[in-house]
PyMOL Python script that loads the backbone (N, CA, C, O; Angstrom):
from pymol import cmd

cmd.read_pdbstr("""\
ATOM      1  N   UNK A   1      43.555  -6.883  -9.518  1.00  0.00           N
ATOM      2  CA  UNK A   1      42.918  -5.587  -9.681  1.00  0.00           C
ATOM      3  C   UNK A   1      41.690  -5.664 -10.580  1.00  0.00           C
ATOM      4  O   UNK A   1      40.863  -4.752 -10.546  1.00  0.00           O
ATOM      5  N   UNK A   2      41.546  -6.667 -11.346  1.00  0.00           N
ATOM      6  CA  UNK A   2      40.553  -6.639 -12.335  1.00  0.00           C
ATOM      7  C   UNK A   2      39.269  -7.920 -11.736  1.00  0.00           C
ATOM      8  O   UNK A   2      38.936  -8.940 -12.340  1.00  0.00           O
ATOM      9  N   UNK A   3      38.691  -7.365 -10.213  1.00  0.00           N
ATOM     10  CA  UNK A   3      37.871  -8.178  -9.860  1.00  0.00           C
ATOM     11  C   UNK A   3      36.190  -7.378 -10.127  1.00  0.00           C
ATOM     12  O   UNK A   3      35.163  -7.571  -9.475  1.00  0.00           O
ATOM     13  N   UNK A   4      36.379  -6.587 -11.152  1.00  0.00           N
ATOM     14  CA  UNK A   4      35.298  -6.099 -11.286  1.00  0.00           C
ATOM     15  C   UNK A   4      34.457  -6.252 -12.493  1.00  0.00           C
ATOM     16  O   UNK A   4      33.282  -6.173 -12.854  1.00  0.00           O
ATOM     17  N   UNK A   5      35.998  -6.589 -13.071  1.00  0.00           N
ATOM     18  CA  UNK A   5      35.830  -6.652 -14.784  1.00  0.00           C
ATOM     19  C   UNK A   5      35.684  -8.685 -14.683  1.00  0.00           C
ATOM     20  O   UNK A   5      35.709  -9.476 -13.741  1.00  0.00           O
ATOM     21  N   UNK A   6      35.547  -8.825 -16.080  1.00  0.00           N
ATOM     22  CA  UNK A   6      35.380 -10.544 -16.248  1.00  0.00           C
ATOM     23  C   UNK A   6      36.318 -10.795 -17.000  1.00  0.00           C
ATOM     24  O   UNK A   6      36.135 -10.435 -18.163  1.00  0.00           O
ATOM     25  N   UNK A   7      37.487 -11.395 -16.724  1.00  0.00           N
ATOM     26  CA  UNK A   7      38.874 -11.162 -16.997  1.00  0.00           C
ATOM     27  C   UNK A   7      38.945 -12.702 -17.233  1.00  0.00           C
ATOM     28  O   UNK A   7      38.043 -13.464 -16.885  1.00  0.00           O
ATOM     29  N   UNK A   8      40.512 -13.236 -18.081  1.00  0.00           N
ATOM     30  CA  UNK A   8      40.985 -14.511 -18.154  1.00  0.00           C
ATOM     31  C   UNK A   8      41.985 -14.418 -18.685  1.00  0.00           C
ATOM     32  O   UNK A   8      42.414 -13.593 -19.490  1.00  0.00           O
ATOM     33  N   UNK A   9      42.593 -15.692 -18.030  1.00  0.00           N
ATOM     34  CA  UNK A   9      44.328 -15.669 -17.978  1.00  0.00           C
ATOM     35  C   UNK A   9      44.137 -16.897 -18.967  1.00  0.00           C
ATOM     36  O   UNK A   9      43.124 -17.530 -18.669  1.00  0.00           O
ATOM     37  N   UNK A  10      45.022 -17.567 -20.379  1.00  0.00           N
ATOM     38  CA  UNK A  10      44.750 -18.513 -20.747  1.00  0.00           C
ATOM     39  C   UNK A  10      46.367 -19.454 -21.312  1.00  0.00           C
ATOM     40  O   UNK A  10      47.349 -18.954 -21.861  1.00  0.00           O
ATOM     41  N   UNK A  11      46.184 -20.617 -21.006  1.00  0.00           N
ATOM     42  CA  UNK A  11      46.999 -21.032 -22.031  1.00  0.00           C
ATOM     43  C   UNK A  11      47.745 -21.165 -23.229  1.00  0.00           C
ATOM     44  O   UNK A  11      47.047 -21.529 -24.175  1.00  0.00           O
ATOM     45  N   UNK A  12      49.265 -20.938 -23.559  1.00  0.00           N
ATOM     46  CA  UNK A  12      49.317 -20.749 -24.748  1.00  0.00           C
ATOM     47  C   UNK A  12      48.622 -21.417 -25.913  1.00  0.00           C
ATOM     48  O   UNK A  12      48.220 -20.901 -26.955  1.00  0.00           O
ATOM     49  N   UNK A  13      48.567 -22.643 -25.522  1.00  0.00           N
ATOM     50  CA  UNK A  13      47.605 -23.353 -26.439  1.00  0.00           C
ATOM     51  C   UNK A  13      46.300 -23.738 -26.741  1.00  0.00           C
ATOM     52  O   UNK A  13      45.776 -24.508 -27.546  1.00  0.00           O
ATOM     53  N   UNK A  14      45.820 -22.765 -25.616  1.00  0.00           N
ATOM     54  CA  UNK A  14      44.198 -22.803 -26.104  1.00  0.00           C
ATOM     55  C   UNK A  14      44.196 -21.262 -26.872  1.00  0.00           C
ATOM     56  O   UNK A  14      43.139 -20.981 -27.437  1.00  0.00           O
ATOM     57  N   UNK A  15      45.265 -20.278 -26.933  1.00  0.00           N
ATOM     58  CA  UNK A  15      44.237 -19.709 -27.675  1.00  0.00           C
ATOM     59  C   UNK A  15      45.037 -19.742 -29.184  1.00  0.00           C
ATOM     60  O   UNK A  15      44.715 -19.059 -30.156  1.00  0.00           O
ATOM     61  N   UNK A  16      46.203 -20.751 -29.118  1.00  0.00           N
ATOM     62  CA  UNK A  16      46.022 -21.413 -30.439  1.00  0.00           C
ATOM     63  C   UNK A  16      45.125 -22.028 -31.280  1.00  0.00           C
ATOM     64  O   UNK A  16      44.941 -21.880 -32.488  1.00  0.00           O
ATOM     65  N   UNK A  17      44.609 -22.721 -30.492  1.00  0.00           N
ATOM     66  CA  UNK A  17      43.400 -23.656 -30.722  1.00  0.00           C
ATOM     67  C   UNK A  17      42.436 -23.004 -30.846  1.00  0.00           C
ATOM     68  O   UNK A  17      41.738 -23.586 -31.677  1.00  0.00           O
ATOM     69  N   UNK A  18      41.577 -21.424 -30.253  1.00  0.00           N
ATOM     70  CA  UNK A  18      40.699 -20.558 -30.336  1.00  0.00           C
ATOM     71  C   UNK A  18      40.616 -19.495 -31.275  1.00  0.00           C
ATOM     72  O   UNK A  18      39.662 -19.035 -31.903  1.00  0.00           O
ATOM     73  N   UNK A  19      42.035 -19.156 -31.228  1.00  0.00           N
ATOM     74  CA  UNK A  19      41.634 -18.208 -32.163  1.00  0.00           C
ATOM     75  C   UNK A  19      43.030 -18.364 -33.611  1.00  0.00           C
ATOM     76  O   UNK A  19      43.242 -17.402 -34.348  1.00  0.00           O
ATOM     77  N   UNK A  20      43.650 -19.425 -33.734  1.00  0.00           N
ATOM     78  CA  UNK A  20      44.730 -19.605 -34.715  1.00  0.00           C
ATOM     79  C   UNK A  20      45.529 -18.752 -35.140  1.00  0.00           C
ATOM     80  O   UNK A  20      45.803 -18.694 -36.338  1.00  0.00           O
ATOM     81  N   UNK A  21      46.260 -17.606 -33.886  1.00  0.00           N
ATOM     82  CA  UNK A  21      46.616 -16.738 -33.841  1.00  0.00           C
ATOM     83  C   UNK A  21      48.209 -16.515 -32.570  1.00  0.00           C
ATOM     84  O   UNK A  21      48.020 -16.862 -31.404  1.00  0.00           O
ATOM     85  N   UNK A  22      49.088 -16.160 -32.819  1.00  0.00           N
ATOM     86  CA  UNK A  22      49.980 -16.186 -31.653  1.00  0.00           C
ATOM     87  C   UNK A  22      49.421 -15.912 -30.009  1.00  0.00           C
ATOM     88  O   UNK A  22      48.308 -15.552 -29.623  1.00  0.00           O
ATOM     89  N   UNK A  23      50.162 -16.104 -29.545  1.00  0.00           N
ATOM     90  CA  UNK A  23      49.211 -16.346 -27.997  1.00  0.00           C
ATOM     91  C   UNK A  23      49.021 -14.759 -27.831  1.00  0.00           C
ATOM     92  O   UNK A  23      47.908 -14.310 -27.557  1.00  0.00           O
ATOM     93  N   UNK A  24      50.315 -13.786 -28.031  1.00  0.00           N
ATOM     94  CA  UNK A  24      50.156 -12.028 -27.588  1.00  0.00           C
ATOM     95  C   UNK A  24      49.518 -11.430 -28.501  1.00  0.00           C
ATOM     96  O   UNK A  24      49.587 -10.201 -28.541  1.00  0.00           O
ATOM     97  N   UNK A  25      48.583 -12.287 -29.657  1.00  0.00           N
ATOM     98  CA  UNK A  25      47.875 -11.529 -30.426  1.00  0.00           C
ATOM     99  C   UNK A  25      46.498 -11.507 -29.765  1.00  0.00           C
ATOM    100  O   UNK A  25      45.713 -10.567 -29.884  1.00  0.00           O
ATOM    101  N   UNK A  26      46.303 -12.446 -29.168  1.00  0.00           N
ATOM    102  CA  UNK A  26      45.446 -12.891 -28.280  1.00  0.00           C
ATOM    103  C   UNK A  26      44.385 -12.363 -27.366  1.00  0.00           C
ATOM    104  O   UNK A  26      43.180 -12.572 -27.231  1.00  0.00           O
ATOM    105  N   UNK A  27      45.588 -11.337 -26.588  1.00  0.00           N
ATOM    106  CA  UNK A  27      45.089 -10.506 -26.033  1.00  0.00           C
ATOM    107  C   UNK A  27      44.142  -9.742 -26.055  1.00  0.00           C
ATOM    108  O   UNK A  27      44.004  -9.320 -27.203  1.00  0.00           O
ATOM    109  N   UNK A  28      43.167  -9.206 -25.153  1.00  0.00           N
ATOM    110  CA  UNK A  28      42.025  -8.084 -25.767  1.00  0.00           C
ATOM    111  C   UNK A  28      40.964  -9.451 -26.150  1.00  0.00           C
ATOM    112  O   UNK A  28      39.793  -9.239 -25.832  1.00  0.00           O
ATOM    113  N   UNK A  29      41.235 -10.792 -26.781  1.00  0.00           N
ATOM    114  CA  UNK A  29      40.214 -11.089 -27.307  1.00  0.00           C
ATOM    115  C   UNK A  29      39.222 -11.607 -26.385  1.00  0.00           C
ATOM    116  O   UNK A  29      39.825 -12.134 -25.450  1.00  0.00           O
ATOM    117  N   UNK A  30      37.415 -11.726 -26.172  1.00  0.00           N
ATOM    118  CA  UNK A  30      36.891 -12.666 -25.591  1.00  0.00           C
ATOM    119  C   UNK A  30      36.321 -14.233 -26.039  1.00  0.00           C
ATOM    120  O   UNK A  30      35.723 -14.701 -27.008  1.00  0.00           O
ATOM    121  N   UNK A  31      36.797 -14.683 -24.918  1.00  0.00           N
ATOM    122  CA  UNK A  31      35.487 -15.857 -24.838  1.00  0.00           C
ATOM    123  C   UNK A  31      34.486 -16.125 -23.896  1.00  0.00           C
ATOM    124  O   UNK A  31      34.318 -15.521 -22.836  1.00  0.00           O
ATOM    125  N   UNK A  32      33.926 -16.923 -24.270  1.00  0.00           N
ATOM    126  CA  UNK A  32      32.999 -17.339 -23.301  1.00  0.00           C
ATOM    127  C   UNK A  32      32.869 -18.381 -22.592  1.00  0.00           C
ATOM    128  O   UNK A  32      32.864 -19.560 -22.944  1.00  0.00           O
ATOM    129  N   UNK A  33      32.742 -17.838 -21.390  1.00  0.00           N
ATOM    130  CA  UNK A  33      32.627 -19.063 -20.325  1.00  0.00           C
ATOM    131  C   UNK A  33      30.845 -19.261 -19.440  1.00  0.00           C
ATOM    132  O   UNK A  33      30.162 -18.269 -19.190  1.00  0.00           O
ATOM    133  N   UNK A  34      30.557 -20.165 -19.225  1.00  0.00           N
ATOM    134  CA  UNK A  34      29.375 -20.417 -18.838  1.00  0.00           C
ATOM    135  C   UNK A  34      28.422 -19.355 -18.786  1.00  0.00           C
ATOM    136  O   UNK A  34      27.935 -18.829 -17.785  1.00  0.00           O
ATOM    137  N   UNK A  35      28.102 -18.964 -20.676  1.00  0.00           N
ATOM    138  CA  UNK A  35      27.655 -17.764 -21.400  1.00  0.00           C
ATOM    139  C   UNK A  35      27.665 -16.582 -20.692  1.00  0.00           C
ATOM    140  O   UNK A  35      26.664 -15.897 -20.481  1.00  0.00           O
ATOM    141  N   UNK A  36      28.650 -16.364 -20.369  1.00  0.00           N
ATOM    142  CA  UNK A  36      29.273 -14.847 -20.000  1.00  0.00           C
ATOM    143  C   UNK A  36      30.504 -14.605 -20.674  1.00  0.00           C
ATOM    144  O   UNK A  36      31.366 -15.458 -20.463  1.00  0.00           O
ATOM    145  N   UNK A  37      30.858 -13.524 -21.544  1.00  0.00           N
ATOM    146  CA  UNK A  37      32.325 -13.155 -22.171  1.00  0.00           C
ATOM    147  C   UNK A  37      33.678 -12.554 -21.455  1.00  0.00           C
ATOM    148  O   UNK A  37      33.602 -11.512 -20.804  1.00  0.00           O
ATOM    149  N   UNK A  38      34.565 -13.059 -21.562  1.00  0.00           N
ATOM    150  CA  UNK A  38      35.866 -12.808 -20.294  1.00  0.00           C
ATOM    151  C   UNK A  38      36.758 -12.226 -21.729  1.00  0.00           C
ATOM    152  O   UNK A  38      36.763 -12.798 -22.818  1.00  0.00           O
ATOM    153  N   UNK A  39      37.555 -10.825 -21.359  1.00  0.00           N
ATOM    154  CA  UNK A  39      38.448 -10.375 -22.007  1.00  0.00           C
ATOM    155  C   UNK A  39      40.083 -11.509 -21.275  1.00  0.00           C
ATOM    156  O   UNK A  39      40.473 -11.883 -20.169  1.00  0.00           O
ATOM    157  N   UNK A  40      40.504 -11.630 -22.614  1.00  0.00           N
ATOM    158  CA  UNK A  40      41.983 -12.513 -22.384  1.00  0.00           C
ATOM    159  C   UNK A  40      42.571 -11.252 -21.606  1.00  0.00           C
ATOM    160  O   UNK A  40      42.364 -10.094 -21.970  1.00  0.00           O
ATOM    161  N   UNK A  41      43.254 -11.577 -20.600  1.00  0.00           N
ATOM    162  CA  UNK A  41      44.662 -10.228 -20.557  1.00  0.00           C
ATOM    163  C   UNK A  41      45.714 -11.012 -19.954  1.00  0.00           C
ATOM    164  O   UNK A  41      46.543 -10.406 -19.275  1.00  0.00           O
ATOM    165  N   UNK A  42      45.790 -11.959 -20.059  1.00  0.00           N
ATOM    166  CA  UNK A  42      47.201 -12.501 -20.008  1.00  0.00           C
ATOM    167  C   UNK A  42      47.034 -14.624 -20.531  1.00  0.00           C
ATOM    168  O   UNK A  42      46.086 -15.399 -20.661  1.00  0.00           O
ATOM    169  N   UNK A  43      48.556 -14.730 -20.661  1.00  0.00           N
ATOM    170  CA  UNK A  43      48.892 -15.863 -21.810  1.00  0.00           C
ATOM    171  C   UNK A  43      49.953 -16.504 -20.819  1.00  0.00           C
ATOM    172  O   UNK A  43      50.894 -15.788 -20.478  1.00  0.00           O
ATOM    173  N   UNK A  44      49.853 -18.114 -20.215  1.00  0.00           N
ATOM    174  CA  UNK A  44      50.915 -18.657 -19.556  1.00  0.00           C
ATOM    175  C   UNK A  44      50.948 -19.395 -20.739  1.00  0.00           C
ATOM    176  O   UNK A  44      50.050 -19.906 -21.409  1.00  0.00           O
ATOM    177  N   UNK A  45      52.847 -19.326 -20.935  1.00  0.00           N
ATOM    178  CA  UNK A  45      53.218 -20.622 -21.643  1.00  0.00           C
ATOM    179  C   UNK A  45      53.425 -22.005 -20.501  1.00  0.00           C
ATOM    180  O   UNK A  45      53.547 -22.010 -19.276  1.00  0.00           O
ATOM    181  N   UNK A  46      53.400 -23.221 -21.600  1.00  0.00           N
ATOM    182  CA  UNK A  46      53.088 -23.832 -20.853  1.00  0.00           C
ATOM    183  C   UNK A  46      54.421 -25.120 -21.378  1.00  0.00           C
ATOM    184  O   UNK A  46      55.184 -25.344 -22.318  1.00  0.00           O
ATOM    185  N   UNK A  47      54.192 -25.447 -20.606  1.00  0.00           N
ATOM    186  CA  UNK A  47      56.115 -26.030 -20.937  1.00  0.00           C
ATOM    187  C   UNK A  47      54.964 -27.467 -21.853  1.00  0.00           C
ATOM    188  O   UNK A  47      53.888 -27.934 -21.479  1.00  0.00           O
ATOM    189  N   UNK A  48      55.629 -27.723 -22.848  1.00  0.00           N
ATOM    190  CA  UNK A  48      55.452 -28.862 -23.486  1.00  0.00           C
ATOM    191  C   UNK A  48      56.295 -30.230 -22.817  1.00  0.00           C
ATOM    192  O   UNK A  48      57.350 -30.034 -22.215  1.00  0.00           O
ATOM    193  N   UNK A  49      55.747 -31.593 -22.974  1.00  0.00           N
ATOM    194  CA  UNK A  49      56.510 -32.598 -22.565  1.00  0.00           C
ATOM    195  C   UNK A  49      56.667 -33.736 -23.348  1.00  0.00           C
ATOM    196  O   UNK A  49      55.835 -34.206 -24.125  1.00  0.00           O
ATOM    197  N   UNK A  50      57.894 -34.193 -23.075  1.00  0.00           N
ATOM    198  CA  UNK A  50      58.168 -35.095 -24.410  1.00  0.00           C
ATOM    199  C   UNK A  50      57.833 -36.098 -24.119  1.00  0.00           C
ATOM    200  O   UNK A  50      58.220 -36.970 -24.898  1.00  0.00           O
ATOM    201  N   UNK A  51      57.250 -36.435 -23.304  1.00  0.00           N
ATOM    202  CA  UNK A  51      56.706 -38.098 -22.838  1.00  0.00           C
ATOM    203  C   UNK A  51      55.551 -38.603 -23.430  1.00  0.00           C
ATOM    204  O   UNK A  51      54.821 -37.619 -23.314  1.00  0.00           O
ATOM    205  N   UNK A  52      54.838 -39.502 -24.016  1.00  0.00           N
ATOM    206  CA  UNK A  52      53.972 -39.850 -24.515  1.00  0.00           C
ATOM    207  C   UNK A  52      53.496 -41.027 -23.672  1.00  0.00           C
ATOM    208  O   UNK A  52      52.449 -41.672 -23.715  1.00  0.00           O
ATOM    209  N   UNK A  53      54.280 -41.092 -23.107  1.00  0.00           N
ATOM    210  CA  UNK A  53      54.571 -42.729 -22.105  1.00  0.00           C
ATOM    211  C   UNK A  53      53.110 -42.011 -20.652  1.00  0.00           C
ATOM    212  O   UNK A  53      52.427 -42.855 -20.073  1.00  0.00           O
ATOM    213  N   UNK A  54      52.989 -41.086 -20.458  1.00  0.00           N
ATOM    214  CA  UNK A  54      51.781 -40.362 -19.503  1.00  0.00           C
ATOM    215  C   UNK A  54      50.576 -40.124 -19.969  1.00  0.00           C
ATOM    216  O   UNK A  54      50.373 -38.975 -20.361  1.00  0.00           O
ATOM    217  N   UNK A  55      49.629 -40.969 -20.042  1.00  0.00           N
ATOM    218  CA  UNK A  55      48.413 -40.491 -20.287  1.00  0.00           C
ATOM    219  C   UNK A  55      47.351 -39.541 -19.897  1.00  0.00           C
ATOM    220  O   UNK A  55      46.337 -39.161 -20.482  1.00  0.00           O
ATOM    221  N   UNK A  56      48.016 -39.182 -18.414  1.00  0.00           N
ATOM    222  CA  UNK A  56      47.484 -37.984 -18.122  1.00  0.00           C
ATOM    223  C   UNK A  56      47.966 -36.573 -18.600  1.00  0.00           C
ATOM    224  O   UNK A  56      47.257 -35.568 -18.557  1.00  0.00           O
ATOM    225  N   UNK A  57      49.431 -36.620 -19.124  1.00  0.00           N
ATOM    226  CA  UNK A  57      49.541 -35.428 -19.801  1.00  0.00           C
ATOM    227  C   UNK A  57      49.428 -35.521 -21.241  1.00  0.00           C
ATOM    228  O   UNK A  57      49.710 -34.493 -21.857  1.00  0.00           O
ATOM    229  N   UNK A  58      49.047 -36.614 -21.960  1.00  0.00           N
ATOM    230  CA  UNK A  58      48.690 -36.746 -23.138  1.00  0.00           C
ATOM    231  C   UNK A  58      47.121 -36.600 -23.501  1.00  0.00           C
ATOM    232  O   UNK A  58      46.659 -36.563 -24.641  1.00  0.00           O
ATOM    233  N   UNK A  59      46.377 -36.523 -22.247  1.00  0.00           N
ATOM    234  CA  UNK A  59      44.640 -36.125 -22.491  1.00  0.00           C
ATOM    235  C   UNK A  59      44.837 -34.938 -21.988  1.00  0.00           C
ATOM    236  O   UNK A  59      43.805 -34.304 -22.205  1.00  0.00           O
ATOM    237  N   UNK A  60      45.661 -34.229 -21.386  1.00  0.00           N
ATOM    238  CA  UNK A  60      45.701 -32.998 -20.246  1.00  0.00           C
ATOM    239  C   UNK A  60      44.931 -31.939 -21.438  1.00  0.00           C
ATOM    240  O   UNK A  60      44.970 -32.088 -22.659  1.00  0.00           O
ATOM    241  N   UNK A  61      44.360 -31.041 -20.808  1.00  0.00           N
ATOM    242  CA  UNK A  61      43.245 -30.246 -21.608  1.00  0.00           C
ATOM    243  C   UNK A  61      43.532 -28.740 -21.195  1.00  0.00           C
ATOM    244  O   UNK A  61      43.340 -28.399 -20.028  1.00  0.00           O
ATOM    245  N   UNK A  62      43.932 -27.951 -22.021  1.00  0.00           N
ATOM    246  CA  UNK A  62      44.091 -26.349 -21.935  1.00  0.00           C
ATOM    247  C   UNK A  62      43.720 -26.230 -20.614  1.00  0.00           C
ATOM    248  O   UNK A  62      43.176 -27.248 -20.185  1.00  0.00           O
ATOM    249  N   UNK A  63      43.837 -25.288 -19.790  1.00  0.00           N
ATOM    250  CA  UNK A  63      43.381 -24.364 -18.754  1.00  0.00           C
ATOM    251  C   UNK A  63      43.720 -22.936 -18.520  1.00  0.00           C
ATOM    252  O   UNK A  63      44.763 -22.369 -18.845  1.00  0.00           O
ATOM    253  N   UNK A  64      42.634 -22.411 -17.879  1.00  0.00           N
ATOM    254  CA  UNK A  64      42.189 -20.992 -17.868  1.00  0.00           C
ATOM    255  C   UNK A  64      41.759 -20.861 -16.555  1.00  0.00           C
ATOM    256  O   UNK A  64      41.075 -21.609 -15.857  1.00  0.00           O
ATOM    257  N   UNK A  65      42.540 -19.231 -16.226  1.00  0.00           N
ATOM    258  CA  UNK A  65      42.105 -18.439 -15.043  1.00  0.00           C
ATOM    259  C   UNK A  65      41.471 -17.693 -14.523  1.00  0.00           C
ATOM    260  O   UNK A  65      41.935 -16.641 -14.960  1.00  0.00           O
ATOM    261  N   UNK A  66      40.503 -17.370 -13.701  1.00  0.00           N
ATOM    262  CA  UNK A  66      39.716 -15.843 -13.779  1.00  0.00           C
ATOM    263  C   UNK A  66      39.724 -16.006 -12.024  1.00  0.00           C
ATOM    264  O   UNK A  66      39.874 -16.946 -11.244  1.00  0.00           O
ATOM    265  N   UNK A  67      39.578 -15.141 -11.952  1.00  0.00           N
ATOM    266  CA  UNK A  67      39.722 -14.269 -10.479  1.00  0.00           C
ATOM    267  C   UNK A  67      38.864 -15.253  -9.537  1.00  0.00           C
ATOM    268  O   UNK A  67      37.796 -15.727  -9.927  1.00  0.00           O
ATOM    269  N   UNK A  68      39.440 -15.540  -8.198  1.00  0.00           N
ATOM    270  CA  UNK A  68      38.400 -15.947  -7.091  1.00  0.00           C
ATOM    271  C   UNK A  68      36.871 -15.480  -7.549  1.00  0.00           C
ATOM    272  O   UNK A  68      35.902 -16.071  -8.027  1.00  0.00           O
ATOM    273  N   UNK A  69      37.111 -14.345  -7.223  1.00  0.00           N
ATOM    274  CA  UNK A  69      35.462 -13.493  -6.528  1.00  0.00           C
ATOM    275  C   UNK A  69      34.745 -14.169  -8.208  1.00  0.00           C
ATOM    276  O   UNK A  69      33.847 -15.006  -8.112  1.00  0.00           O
ATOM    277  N   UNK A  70      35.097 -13.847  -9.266  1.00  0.00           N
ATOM    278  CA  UNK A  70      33.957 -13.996 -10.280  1.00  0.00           C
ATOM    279  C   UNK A  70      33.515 -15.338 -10.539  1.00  0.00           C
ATOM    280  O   UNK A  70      32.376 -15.572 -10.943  1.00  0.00           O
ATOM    281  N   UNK A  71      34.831 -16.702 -10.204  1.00  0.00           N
ATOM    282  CA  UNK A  71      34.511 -17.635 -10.494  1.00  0.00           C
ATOM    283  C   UNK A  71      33.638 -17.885  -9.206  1.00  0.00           C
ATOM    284  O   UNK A  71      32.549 -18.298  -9.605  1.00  0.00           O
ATOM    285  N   UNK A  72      33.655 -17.804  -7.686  1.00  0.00           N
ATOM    286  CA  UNK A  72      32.227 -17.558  -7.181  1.00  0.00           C
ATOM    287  C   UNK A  72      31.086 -17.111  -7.446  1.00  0.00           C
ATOM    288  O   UNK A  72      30.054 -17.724  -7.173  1.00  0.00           O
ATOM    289  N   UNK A  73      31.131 -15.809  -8.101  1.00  0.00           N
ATOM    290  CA  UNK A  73      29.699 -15.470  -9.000  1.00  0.00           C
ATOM    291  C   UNK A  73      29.520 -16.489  -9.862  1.00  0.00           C
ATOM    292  O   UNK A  73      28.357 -16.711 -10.200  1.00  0.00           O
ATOM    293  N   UNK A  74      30.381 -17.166 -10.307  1.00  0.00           N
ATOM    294  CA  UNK A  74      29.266 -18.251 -11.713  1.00  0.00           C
ATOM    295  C   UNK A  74      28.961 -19.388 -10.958  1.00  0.00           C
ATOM    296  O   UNK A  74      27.863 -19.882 -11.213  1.00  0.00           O
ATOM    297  N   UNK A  75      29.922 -20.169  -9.734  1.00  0.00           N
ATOM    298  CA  UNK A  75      29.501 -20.903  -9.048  1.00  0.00           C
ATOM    299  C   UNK A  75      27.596 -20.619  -8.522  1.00  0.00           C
ATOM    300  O   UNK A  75      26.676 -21.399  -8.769  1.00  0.00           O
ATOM    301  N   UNK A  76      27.517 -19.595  -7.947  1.00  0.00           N
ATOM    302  CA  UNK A  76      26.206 -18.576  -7.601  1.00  0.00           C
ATOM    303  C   UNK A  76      25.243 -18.771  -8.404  1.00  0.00           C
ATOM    304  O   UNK A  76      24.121 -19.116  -8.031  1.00  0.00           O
ATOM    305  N   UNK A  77      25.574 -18.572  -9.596  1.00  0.00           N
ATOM    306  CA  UNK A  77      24.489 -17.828 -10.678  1.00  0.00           C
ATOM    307  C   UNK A  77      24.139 -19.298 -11.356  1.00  0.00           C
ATOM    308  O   UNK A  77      23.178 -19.308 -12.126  1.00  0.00           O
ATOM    309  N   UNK A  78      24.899 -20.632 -11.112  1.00  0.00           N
ATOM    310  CA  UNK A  78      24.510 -21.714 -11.776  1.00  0.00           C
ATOM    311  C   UNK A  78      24.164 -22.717 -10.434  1.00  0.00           C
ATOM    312  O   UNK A  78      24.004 -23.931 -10.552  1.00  0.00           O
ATOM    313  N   UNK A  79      24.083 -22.012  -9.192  1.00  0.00           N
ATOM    314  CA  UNK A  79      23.537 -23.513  -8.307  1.00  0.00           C
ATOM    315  C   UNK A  79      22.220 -23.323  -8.297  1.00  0.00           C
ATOM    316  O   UNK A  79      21.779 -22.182  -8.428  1.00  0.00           O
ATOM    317  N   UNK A  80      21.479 -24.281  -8.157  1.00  0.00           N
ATOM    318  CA  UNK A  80      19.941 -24.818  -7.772  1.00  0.00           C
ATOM    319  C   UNK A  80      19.639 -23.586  -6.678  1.00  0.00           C
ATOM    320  O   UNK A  80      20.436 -23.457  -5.749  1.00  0.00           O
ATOM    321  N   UNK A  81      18.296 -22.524  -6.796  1.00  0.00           N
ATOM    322  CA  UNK A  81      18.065 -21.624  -6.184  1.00  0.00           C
ATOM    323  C   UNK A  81      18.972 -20.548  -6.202  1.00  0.00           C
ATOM    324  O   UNK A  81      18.611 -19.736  -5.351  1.00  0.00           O
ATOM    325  N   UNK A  82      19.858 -20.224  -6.714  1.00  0.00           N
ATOM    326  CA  UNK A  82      20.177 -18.698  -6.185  1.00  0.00           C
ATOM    327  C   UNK A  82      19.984 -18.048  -7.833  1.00  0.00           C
ATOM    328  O   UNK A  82      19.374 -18.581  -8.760  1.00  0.00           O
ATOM    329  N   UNK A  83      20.701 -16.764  -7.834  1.00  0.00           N
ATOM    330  CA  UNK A  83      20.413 -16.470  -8.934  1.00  0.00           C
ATOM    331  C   UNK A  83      21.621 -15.786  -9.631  1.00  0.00           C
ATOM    332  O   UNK A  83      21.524 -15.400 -10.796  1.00  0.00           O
TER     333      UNK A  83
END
""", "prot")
cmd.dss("prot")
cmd.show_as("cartoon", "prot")
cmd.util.cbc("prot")
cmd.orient("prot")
């Protein structure tokens, strides 16, 4: 419903890492993504793993969601010729 607004879904642990704050405090706050500001409105936890023995989940790096349609607009607004 929020394809109008610039919205983001985030990791519990990035917005540990962002804002040093519980993840549902979180909420309401923005960041910025490819200098445009996205309101947080929702927080996936994210299961932790006890393996150290995986280097791909030991570099694995926060991730964040925002809607089809807008992440096409930034696709748009950052290729060679369009605007």
């Amino acid at each position: 419903d929020d394809l109008d607004r610039k919205t983001v879904i985030i990791e519990d642990s990035l917005a540990y890492s962002l804002f040093d704050l519980s993840p549902k405090n979180s909420i309401g706050e923005f960041v910025k993504i490819e200098g445009e500001y996205f309101e947080i409105v929702g927080i996936i936890k994210v299961k932790a793993t006890s393996s150290t023995d995986d280097p791909e989940e030991y570099y694995r790096q926060s991730r964040c969601y925002i809607p089809e349609k807008t992440l096409e607009e930034l696709g748009n607004k950052n290729s060679f010729g369009s605007t």
